[in-house]
C-alpha positions in Angstrom: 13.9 7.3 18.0 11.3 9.3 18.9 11.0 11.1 22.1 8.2 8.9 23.5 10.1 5.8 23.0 13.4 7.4 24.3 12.3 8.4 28.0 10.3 4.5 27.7 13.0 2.5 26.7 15.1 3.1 30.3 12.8 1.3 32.2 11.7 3.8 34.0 8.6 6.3 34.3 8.5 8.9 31.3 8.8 12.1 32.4 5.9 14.8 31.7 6.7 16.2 28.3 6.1 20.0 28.0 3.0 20.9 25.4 4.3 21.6 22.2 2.6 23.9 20.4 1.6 24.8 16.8 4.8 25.0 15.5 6.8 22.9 17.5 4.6 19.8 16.7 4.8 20.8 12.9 8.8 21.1 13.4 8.4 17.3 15.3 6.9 15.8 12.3 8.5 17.6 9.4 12.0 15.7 11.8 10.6 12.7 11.8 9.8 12.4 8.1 13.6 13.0 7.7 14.5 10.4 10.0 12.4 8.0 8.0 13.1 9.1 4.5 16.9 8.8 5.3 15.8 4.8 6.1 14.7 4.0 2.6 16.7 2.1 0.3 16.7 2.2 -3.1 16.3 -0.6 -5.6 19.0 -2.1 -7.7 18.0 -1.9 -11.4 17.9 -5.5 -11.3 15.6 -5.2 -8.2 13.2 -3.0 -9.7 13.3 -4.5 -13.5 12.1 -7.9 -11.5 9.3 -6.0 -9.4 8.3 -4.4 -12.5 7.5 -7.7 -14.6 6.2 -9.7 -11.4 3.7 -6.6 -11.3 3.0 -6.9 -14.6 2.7 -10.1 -14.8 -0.3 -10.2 -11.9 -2.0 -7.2 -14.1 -1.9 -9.7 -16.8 -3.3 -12.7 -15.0 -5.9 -10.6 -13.1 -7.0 -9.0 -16.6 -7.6 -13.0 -18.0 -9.4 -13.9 -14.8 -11.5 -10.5 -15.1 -12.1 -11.1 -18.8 -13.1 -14.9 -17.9 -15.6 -14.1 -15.3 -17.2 -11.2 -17.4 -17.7 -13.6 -20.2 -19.3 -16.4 -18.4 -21.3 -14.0 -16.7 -22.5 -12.5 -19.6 -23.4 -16.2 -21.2 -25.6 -16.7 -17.6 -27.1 -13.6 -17.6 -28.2 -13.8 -22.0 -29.5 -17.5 -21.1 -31.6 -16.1 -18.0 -33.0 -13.4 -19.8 -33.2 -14.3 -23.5 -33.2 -17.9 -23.4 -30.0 -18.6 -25.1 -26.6 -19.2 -24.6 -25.3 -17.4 -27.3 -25.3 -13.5 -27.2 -26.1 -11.9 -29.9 
C-alpha cells in the first residue's frame, strides 16, 4: 500500500508528508515496482498454450478481413479509374 493511501484509509486527515528528494523518490518507485512485480502470476502452460492460439487465431481472422477489404477496394478503385472490374 502506498504511503498516500495508508495515512487515507483511517478516516482521518493525511498528515503532511516530508519532500522527498531525488533519491528518495527514485528509491519510492524502484519499491513500488517490487511490490507490484511480486503480484504477478504466472500462466499455467495450459493457460498460455490457450492465449497463444486465441491470439493467433484473431491474427488470422484479422489478416482474411484485411486481405478482403484490400481486394474489394482494389476492384472499386480499377473500375473508377480504368473502367473495369478486372485488374490487370
Amino acid at each position: 500500500m502506498t504511503e498516500t493511501a495508508a495515512s487515507s484509509s483511517h478516516g482521518r486527515p493525511a498528515k503532511q508528508a516530508k519532500k522527498l528528494g531525488f533519491f528518495g523518490r527514485i528509491s519510492l518507485f524502484v519499491r513500488q515496482v517490487i511490490g507490484e512485480l511480486r503480484k504477478v502470476v504466472t500462466p499455467t502452460r495450459q493457460e498460455l498454450l490457450n492465449m497463444t492460439f486465441v491470439v493467433l487465431a484473431f491474427v488470422v481472422v484479422m489478416m482474411v478481413v484485411v486481405f478482403v477489404l484490400d481486394f474489394l477496394f482494389g476492384l472499386g478503385v480499377g473500375w473508377v479509374f480504368d473502367g473495369s472490374s478486372q485488374s490487370k
